[in-house]
C-alpha positions in Angstrom: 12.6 -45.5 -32.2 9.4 -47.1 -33.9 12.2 -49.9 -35.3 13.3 -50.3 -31.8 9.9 -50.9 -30.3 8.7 -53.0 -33.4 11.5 -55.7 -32.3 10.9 -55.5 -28.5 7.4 -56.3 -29.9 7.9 -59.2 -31.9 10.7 -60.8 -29.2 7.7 -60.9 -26.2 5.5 -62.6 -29.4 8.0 -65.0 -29.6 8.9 -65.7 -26.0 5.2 -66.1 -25.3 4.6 -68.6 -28.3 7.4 -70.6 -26.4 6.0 -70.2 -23.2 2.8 -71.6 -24.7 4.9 -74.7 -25.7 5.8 -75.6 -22.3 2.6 -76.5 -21.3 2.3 -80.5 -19.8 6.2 -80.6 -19.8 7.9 -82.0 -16.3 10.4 -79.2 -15.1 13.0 -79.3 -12.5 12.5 -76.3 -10.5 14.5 -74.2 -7.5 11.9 -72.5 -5.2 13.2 -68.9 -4.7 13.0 -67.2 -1.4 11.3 -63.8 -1.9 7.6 -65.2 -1.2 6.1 -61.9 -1.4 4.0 -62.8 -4.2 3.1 -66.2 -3.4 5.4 -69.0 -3.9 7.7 -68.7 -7.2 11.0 -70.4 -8.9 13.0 -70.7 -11.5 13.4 -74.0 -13.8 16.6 -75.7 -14.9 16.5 -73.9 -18.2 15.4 -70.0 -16.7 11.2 -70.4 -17.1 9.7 -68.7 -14.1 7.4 -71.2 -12.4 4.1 -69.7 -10.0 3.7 -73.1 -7.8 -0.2 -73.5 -8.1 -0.1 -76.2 -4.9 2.4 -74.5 -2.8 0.8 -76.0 0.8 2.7 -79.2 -0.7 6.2 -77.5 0.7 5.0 -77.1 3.9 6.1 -80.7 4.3 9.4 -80.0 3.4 12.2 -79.1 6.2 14.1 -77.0 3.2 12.1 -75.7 0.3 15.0 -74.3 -0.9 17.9 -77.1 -0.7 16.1 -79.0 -3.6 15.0 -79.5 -6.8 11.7 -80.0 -7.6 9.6 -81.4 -10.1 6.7 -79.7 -11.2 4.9 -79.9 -14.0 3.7 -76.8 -16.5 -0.3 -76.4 -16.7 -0.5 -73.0 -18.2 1.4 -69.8 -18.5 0.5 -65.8 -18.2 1.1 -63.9 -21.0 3.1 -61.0 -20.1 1.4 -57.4 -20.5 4.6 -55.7 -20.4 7.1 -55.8 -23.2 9.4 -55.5 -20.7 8.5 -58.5 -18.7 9.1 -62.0 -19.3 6.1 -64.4 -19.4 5.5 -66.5 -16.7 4.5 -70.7 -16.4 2.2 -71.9 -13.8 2.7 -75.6 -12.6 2.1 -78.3 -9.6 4.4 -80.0 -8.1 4.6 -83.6 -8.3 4.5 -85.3 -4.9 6.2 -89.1 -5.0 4.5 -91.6 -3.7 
């Protein structure tokens, strides 16, 4: 059990020290449709990605037909073994 729990605990170490790389790196990124928490998705290679500047979809006819790109500011370490960290970025709007 301890053994068990020791790994668990050095995995979310891991995963966050990735997470951490992330930062300033342009990700494609599928907005998801449970909004309950504000507006979330899920990058090309499985981050989860809080849009910071979500009133920039409000332009959009389908948030969820697209891609978009959206670039990593920070993440949140999880507090939860059990939960994945998550990254925080902006959309990029095209001019």
């Amino acid at each position: 059990l301890r053994r068990a729990s020791r790994l668990r605990e050095l995995s979310s170490l891991r995963l966050q020290e990735q997470a951490k790389e992330q930062t300033g790196k342009l990700k494609k990124v599928l907005i998801l449709k449970n909004q309950k928490l504000g507006h979330r998705g899920i990058s090309e290679d499985f981050w989860n990605v809080e849009i910071l500047n979500s009133e920039v979809l409000t332009f959009s006819n389908n948030i969820f037909a697209q891609e978009w790109n959206v670039r990593i500011e920070s993440f949140v370490p999880s507090l939860a073994l059990s939960k994945e960290s998550e990254l925080r970025g902006r959309i990029e709007v095209r001019s």
